[in-house]
C-alpha positions in Angstrom: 282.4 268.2 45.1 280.1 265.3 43.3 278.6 263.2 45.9 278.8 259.4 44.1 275.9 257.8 43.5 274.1 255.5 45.6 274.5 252.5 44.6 271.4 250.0 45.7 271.4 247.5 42.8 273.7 244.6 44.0 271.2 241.6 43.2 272.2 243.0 39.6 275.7 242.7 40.3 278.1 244.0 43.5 281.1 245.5 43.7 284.7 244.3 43.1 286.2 244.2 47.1 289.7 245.9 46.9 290.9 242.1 49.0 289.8 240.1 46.1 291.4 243.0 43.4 294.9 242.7 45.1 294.5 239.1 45.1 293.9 238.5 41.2 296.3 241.6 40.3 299.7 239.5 40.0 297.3 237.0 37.5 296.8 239.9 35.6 300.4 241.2 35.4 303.1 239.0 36.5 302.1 235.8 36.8 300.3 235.2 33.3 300.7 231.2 33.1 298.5 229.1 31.2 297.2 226.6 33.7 297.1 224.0 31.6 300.9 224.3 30.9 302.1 222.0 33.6 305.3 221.4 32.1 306.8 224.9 33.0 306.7 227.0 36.6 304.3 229.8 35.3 301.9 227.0 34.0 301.8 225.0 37.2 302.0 228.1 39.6 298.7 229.4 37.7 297.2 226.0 38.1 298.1 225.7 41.9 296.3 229.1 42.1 292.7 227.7 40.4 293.2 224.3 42.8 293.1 227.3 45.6 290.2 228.8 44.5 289.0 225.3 43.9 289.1 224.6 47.6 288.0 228.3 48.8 284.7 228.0 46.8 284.1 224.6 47.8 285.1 225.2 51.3 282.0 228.0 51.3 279.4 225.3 49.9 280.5 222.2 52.1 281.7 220.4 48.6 284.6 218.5 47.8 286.3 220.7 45.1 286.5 218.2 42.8 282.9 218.7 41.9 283.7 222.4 41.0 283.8 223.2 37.4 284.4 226.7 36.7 282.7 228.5 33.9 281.8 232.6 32.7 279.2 232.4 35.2 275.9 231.4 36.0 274.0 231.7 32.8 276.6 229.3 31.4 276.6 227.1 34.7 272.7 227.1 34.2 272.7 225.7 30.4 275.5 223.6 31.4 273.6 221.6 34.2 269.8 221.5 32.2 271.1 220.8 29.0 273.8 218.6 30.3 271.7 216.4 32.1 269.8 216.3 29.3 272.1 215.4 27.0 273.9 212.7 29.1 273.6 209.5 27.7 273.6 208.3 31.5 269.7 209.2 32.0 268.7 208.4 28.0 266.4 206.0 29.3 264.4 208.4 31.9 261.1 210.3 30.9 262.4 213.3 28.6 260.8 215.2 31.6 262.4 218.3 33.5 260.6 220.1 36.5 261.1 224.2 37.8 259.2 227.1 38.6 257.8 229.9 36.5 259.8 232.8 39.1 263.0 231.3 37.3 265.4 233.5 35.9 265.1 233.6 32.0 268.7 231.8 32.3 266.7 228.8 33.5 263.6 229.6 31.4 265.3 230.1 28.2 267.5 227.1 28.3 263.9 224.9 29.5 262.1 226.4 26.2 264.7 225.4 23.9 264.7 221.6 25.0 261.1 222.2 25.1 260.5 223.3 21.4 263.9 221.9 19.9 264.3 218.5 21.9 260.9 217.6 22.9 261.5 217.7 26.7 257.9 218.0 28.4 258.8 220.9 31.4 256.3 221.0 34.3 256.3 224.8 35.1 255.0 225.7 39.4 253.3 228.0 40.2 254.2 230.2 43.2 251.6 231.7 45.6 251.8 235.9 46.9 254.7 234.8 48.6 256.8 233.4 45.6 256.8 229.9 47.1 255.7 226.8 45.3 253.4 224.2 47.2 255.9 221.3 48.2 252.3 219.0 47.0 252.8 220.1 43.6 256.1 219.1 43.1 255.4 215.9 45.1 252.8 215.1 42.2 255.6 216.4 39.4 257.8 214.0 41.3 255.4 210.8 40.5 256.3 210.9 36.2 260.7 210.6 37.6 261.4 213.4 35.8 265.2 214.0 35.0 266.1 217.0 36.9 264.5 219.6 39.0 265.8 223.4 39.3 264.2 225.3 41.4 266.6 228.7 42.3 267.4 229.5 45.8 266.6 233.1 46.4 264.5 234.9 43.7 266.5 237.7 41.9 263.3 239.9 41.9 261.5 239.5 45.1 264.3 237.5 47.5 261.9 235.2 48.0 263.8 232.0 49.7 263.0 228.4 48.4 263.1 225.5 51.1 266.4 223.9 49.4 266.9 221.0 51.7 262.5 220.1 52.0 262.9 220.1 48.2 266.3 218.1 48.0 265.2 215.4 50.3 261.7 214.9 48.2 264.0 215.0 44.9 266.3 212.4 46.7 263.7 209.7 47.9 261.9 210.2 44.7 265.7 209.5 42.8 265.3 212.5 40.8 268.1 215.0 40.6 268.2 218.4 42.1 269.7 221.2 40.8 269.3 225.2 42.4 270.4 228.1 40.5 271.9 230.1 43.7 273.3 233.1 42.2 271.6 235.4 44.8 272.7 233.0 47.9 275.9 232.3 47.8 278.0 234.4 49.8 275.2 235.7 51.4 273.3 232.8 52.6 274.9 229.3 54.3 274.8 227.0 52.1 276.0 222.8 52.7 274.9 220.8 49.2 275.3 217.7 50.8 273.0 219.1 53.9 270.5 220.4 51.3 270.7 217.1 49.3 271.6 219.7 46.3 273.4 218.1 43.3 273.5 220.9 40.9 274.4 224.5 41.9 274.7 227.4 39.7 276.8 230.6 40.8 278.4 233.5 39.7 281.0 235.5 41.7 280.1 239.1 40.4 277.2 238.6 42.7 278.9 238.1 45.8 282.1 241.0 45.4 284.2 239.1 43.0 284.7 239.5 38.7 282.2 239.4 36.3 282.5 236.8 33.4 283.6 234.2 35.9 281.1 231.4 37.6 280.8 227.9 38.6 278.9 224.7 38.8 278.7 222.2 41.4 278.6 218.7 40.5 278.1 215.9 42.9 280.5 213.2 42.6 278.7 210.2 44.5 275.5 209.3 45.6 274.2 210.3 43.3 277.0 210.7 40.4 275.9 213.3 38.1 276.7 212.4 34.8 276.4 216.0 32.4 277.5 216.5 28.7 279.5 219.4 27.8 278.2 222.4 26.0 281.0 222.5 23.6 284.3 220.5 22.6 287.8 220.9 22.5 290.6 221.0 25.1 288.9 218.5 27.4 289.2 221.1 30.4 287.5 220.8 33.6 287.5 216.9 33.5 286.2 216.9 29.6 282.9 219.1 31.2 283.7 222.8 30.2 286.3 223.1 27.3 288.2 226.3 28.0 291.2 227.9 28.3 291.0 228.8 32.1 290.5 232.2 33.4 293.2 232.4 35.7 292.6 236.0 37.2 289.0 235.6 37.0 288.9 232.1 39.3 291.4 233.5 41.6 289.4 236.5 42.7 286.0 234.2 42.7 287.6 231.9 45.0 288.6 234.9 47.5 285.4 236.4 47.1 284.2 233.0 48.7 286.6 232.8 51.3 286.2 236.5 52.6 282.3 235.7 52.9 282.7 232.6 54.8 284.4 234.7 57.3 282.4 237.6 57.1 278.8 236.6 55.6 277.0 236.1 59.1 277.7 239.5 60.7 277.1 240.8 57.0 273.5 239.5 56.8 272.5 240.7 60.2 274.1 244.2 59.2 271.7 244.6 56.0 268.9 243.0 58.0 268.5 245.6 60.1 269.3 248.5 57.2 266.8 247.3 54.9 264.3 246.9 58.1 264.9 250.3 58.8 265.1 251.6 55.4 261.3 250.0 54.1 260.2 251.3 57.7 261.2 254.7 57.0 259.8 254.8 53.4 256.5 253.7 54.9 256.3 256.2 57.4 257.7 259.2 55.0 255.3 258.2 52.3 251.5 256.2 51.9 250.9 253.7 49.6 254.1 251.7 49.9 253.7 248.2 49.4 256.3 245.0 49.7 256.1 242.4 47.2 256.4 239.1 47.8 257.2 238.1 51.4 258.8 239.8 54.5 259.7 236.4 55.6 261.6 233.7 54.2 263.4 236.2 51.9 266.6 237.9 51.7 266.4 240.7 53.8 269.1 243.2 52.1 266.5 242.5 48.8 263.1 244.9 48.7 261.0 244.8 45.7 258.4 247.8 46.5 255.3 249.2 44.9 255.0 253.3 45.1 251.1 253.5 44.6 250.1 256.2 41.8 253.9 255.9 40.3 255.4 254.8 37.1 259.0 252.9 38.1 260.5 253.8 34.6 259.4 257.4 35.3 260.9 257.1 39.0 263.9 256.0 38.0 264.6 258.7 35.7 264.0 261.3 38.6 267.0 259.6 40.5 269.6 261.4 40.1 272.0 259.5 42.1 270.2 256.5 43.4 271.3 253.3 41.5 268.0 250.9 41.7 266.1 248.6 39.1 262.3 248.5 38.0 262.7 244.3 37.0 265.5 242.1 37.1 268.8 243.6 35.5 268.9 241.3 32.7 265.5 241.8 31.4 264.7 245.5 31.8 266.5 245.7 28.3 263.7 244.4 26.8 261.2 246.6 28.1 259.3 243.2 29.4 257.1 243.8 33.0 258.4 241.7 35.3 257.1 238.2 34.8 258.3 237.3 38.7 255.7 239.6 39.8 253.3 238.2 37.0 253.8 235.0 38.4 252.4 236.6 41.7 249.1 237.8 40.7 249.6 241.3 41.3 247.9 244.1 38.4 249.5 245.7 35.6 249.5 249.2 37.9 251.2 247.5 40.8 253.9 245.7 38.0 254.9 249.0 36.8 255.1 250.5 40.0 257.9 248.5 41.7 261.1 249.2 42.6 264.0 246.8 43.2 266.1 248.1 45.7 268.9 245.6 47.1 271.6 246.7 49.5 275.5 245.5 49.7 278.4 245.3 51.3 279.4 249.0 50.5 276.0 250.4 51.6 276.5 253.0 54.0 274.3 254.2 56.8 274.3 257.6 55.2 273.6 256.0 51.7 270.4 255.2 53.1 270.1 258.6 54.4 270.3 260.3 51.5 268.6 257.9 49.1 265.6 258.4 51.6 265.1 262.2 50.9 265.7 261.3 47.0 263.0 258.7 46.7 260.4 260.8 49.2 260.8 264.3 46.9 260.6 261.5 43.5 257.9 259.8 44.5 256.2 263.2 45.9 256.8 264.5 42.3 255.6 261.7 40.5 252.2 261.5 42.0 252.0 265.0 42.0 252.0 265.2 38.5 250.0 261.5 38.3 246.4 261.6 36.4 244.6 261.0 39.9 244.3 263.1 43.0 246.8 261.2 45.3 247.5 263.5 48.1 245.8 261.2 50.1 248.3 258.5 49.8 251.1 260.6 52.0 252.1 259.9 55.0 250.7 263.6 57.6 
């Protein structure tokens, strides 16, 4: 019988839960409404459905779920809030000035260049340290020019290094600049309260915490501050005139069970993968030498390891993995054959770039997944540096 593979890639994307399945299967057959057609049953039981999932998700990020705007998902959620605010004729007076990191997803960097070259928006870039953290000093001084909004994500998709989301909301409070995080990584997995974090943007999408793909969100605070942010596109006037849509109906149900099953379960889920991941990094170190973490081993995401094999190629790794399910760079990049520029942004060589893996465990992951993706990546990386152009034989473990 075929052994299924082993699947450690869930900061790329997690698996649908069989709860949130059964709860979006009658939106898929049955109960096909348009929830925009309040004049008939089917139309207002579908919208009664989205004003639940409304209130799940904002329930999860201590919101009122009238700042909830659903979207495909977080790239969309991410345009949405930079060009938004920078669009809105609210903040047309203000510096033409936006502030983030350079660890950012390219759904935050991409977006920043094109209002960079195309609009003329001057973006202040951070640097990070080892660690992936900015110094709080620098954006203090970035703070000085009022710059129109600062995104800064919450956990990095490559490294799980954590940013300090309330020490950075209260400066961008007191400074009256607006905050926004792109928490893709977090939510579900993290507590998060926007108005405890002072957070006035958030970005999300529920593929990354066990619900859909092509659904996400984006939190908008409603007072104090009121976040003004022009849509991306017209016509329809859904989502209160911010995101024009027919709504996905099936799609926001299961994103909005997704959030309610990991407010119930997401703090004896975290302590779980804690101690897997502990145990799993441990393991690999003592098995093989010349294991390395990247980033930090604090302040992170624990279930999230971004490891350097010395003397191996990660392409070359991953193609000896037979059933292990990882990533050399962040999912939505690696098409494009690009090294990591997270790990860039860290300092670290060329050699060390292209010998990390991203390895990120999830709700499915089994105690003998572990086990067996152990002996995989010990004979794989044995093989590797076996056949490697240097004598490494010193590098294993006795």
């Amino acid at each position: 019988m075929t052994q299924q593979p082993i699947y450690l890639d869930n900061a790329a994307s997690t698996p649908l839960d069989e709860r949130v399945l059964a709860a979006m299967l009658p939106y898929l057959t049955s109960e096909y409404g348009n929830a925009a057609s309040r004049h008939h049953s089917m139309g207002r039981a579908a919208a009664a459905a989205v004003q639940t999932a409304r209130e799940q998700l904002a329930q999860l990020l201590g919101a009122d779920p009238r700042e909830i705007v659903f979207t495909s998902g977080a790239t969309e959620s991410n345009n949405l809030a930079l060009k938004g605010v920078a669009g809105a004729r609210a903040y047309a007076q203000q510096p033409k000035h936006l502030v983030s990191a350079r660890t950012e997803h390219h759904a935050i960097l991409d977006p920043l260049l094109s209002l960079e070259e195309q609009a003329g928006f001057q973006i202040t870039r951070l640097s990070v340290n080892s660690a992936g953290a900015i110094d709080l000093a620098d954006l203090e001084r970035a703070l000085q020019d009022k710059p129109r909004l600062v995104s800064l994500m919450h956990v990095n998709n490559e490294i799980g290094a954590l940013h300090p989301l309330r020490a950075i909301g209260e400066r961008c409070r007191a400074a009256g600049v607006l905050f926004h995080t792109d928490a893709s990584q977090s939510v579900g997995k993290l507590p998060i309260d926007v108005n405890e974090m002072r957070v006035d943007l958030l970005s999300l999408s529920a593929h990354k915490f066990y619900g859909p793909k092509g659904v996400g969100a984006l939190y908008l605070r409603r007072s104090s501050p009121r976040v003004r942010c022009a849509p991306l596109f017209d016509g329809g006037g859904h989502e209160g005139d911010r995101r024009s849509g027919t709504l996905n109906v099936p799609g926001i149900v299961g994103l909005g069970a997704a959030a309610e099953i990991c407010g119930r379960e997401m703090t004896a889920e975290a302590a779980r993968l804690k101690t897997m991941a502990e145990r799993f990094e441990s393991e690999l170190r003592s098995r093989l030498g010349g294991v390395q973490r990247n980033g930090a081993s604090q302040q992170c995401l624990p279930s999230l390891l971004n490891l350097h094999f010395e003397g191996v190629d990660a392409e070359s790794l991953l193609r000896r993995l037979t059933s292990v399910c990882a990533s050399s760079s962040s999912a939505c990049t690696s098409s494009r054959m690009q090294e990591s520029h997270v790990l860039r942004a860290l300092g670290l060589s060329e050699d060390r770039i292209s010998g990390s893996l991203r390895i990120s465990l999830g709700r499915s992951t089994s105690d003998d997944d572990l086990v067996r993706a152990l002996d995989e990546l010990e004979l794989a990386v044995r093989q590797e540096r076996a056949q490697g152009p240097q004598d490494l034989c010193n590098l294993d473990a006795p």
